[in-house]
Backbone as CSV, one residue per row, in Angstrom:
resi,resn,N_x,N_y,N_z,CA_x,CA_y,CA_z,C_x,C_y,C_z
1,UNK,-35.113,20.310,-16.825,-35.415,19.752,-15.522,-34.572,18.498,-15.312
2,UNK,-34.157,18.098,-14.152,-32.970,17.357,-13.562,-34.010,16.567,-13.138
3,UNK,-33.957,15.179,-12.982,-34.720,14.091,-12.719,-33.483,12.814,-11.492
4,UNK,-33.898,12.954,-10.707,-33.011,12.403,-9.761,-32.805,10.719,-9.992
5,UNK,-32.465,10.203,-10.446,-32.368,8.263,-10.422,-31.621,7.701,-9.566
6,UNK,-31.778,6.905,-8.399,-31.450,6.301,-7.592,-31.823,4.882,-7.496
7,UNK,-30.987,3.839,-7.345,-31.290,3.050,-6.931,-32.246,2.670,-5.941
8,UNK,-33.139,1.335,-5.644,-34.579,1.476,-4.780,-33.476,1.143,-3.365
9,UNK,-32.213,0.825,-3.676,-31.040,0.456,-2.345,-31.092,1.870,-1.713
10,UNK,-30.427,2.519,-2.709,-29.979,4.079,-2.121,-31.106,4.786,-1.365
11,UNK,-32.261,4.939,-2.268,-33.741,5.271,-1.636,-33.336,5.100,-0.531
12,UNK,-33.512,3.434,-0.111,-33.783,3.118,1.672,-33.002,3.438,2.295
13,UNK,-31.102,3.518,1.626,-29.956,3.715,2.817,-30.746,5.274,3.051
14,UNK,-30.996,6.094,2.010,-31.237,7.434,2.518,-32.322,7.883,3.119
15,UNK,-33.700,7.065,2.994,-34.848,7.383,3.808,-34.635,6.681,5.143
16,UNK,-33.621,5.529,5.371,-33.362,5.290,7.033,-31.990,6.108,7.522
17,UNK,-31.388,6.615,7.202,-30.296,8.116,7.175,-31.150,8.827,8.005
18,UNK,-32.214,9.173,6.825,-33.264,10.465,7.362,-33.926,10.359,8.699
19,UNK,-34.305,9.157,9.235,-34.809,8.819,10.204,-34.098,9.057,11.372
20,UNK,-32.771,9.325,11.527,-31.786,9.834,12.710,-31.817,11.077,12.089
21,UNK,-32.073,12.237,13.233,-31.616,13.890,12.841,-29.977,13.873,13.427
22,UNK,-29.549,12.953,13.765,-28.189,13.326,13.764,-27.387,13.168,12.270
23,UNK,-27.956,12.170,11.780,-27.293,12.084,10.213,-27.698,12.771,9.351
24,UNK,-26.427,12.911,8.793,-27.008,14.159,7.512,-25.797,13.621,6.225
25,UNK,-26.862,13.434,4.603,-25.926,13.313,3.848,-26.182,14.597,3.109
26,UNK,-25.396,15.007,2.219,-25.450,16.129,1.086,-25.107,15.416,0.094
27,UNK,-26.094,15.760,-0.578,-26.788,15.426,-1.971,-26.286,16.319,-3.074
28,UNK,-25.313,16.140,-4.394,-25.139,17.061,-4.935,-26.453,17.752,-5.765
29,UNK,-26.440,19.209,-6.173,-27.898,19.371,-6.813,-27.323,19.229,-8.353
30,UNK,-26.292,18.910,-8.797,-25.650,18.809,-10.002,-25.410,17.508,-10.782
31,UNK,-26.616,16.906,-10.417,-26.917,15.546,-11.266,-27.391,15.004,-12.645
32,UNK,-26.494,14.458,-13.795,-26.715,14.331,-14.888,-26.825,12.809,-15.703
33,UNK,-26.744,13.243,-16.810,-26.292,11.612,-17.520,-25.060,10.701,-16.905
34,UNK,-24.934,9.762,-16.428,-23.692,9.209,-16.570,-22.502,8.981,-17.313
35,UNK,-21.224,9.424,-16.716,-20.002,9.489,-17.281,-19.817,8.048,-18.268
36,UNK,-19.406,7.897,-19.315,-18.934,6.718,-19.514,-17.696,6.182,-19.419
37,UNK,-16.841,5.067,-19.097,-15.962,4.777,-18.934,-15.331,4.484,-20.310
38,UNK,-13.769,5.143,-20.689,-13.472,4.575,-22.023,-12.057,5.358,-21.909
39,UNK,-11.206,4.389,-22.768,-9.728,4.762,-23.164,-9.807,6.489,-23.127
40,UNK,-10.381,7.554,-23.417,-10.367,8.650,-23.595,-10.738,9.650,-22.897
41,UNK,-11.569,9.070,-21.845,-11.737,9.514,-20.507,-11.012,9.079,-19.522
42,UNK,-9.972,9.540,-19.524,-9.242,8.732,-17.920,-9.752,8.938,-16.793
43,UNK,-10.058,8.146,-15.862,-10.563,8.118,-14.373,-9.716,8.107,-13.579
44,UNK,-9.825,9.044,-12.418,-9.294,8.711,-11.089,-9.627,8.146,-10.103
45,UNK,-9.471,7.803,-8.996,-9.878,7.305,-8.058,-9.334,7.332,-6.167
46,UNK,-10.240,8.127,-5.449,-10.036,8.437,-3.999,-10.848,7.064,-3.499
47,UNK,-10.331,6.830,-2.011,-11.359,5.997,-1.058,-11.289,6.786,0.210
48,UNK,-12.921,6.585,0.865,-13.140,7.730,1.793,-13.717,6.653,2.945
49,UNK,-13.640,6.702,3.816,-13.819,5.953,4.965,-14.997,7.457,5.695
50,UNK,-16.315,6.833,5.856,-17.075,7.980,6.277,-18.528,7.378,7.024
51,UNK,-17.985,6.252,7.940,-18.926,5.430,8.006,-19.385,3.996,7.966
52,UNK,-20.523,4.388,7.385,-21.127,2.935,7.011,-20.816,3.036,5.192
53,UNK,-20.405,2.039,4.749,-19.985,2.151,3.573,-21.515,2.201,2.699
54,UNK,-22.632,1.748,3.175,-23.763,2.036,2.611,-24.376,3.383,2.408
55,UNK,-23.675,4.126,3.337,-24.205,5.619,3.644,-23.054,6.416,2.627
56,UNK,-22.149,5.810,2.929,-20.764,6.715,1.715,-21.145,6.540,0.152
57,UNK,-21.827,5.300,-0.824,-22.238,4.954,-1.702,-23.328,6.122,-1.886
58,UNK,-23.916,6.001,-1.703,-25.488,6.842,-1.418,-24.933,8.560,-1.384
59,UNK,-23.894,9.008,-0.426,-23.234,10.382,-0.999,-22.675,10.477,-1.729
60,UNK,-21.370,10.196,-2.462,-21.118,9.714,-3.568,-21.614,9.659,-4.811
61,UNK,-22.122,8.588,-4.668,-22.838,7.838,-6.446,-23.541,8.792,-6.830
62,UNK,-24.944,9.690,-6.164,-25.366,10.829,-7.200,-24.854,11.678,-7.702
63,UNK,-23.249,12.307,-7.567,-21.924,13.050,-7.994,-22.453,13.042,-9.040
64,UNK,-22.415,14.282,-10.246,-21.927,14.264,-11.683,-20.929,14.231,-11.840
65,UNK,-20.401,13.147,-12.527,-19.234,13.158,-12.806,-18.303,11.684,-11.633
66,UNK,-19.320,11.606,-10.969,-18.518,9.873,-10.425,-19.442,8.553,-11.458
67,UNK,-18.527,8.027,-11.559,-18.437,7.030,-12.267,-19.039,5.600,-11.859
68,UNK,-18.436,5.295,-10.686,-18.973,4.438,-9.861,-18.371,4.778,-8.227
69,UNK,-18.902,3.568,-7.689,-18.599,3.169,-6.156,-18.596,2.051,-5.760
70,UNK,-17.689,2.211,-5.302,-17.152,0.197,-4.567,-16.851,-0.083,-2.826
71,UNK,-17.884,-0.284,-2.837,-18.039,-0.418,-1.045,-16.811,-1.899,-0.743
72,UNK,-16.036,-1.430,0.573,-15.037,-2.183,0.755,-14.383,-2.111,2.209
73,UNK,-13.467,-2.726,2.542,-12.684,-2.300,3.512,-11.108,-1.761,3.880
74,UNK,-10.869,-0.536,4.187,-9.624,-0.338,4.087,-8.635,-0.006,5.818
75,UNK,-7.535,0.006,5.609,-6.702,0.490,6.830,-6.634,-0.842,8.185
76,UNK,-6.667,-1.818,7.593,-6.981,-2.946,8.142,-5.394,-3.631,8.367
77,UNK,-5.167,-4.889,9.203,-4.270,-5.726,8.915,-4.365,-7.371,8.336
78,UNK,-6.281,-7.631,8.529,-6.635,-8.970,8.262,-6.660,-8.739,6.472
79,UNK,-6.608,-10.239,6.077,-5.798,-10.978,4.475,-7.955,-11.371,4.242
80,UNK,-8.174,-10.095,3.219,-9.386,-10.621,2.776,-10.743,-10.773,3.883
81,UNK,-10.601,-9.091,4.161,-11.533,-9.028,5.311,-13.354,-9.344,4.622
82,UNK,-13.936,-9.462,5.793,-15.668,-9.762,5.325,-16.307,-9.353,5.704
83,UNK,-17.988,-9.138,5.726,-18.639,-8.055,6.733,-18.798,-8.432,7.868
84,UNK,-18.809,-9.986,8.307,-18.999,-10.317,9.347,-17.409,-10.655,10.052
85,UNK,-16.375,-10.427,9.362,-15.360,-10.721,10.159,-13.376,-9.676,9.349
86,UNK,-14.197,-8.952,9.934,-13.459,-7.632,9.220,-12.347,-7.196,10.134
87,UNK,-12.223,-8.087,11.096,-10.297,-7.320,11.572,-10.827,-5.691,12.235
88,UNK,-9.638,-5.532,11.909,-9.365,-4.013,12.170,-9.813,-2.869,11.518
89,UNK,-10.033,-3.667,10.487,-10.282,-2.676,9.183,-11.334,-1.466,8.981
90,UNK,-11.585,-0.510,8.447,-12.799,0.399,8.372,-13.806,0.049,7.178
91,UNK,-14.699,0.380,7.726,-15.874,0.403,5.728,-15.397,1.965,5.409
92,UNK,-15.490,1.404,4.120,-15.106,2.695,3.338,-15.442,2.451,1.577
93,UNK,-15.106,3.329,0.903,-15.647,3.022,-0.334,-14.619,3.998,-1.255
94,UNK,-14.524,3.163,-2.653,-13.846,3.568,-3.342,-14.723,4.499,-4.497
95,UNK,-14.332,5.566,-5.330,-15.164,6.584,-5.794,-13.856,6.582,-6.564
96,UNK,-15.047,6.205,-7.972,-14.228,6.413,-9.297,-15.234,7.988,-10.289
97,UNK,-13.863,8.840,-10.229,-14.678,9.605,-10.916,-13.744,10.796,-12.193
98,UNK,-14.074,11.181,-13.085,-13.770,11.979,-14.249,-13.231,13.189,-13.517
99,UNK,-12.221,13.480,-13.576,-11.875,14.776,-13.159,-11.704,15.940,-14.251
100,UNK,-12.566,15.634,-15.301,-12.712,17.094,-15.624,-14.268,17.198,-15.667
101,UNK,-14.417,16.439,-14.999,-16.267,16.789,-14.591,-16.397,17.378,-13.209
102,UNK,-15.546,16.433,-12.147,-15.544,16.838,-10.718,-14.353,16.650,-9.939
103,UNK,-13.904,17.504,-9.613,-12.775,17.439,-8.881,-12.386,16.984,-7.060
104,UNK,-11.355,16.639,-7.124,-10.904,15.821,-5.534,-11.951,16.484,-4.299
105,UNK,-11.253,18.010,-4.867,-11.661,19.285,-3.989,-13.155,19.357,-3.643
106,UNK,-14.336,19.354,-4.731,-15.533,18.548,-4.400,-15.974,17.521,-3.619
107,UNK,-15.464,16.360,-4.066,-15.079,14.476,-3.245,-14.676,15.290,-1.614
108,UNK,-13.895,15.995,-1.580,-13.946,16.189,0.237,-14.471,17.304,0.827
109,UNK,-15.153,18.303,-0.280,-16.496,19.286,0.163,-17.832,17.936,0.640
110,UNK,-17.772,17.005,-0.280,-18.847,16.022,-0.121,-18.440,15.515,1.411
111,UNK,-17.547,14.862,1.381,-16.894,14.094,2.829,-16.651,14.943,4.203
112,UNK,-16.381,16.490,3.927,-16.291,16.425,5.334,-17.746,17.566,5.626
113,UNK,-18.587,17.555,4.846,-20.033,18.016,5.555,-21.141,16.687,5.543
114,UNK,-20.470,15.523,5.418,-21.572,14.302,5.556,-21.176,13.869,6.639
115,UNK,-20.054,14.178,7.330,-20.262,12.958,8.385,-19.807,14.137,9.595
116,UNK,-19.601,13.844,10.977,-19.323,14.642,12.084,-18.150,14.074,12.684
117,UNK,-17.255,15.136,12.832,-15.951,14.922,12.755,-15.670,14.529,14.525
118,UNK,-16.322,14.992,15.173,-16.733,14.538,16.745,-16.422,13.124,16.813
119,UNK,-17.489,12.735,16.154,-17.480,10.880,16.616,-16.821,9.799,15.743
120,UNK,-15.526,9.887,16.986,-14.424,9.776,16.406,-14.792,7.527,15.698
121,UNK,-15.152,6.546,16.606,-15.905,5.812,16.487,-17.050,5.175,15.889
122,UNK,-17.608,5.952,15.110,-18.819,5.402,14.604,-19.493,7.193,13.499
123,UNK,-20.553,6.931,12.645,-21.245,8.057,12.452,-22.860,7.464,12.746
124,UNK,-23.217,8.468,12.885,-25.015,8.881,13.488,-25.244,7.089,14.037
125,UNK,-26.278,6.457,13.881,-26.349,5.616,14.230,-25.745,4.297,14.322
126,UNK,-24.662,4.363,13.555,-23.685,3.126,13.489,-22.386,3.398,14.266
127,UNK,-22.039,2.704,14.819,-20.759,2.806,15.914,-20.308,1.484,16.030
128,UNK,-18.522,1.762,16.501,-17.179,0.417,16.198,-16.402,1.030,15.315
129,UNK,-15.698,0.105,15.758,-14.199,0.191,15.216,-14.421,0.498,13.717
130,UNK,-15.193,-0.383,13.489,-15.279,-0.337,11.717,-15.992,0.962,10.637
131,UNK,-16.583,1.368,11.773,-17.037,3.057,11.208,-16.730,4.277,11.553
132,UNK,-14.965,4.175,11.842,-14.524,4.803,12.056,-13.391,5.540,10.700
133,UNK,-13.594,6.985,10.908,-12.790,7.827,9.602,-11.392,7.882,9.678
């Protein structure tokens, strides 16, 4: 039996997710021990702009086989953007993960059934420049 562990963060990004029926994350059902990081496991690493970077963490991080997640901002022109003063830039998040556990090809099965490719501006309840894919 598979025992789900989430952060009490993730919990809430995903029980207020749930609260809009326009948002939808997918949850992998293939959740295990955590990867460890070490000289012998080499890691890769994609960044996915899919939102609210709180909502991308939360799809992501339960991955078997991701490693971590680093909420951030990318595609920007401002020097050391912030949440309250972020330029141009998008939220997005970086996803470190083992690729002989899970592959890219997964990482954008995950990405393009979490978010709606329609709204081009914002996903489900968050909208701007900055939650844009």
């Amino acid at each position: 039996m598979t025992i789900l562990s989430l952060s009490p963060f993730a919990i809430l990004v995903l029980y207020i997710s749930l609260l809009d029926k326009t948002v939808s994350i997918r949850l992998s059902n293939q959740i295990s021990d955590p990867v460890v990081d070490s000289p012998d496991r080499p890691l890769k690493s994609a960044v996915f702009a899919l939102g609210s970077f709180w909502r991308s963490e939360a799809a992501f991080g339960c991955i078997n086989g991701v490693v971590r997640t680093t909420a951030g901002y990318s595609g920007g022109t401002k020097v050391n953007p912030e949440y309250r003063k972020l330029g141009d830039h998008a939220e997005s998040v970086q996803v470190e993960y083992d690729p002989r556990v899970v592959g890219y090809r997964q990482l954008l099965d995950v990405f393009w059934s979490s978010h709606d490719s329609r709204q081009v501006f914002g996903q489900g309840p968050d909208v701007g420049n900055q939650y844009r894919y």
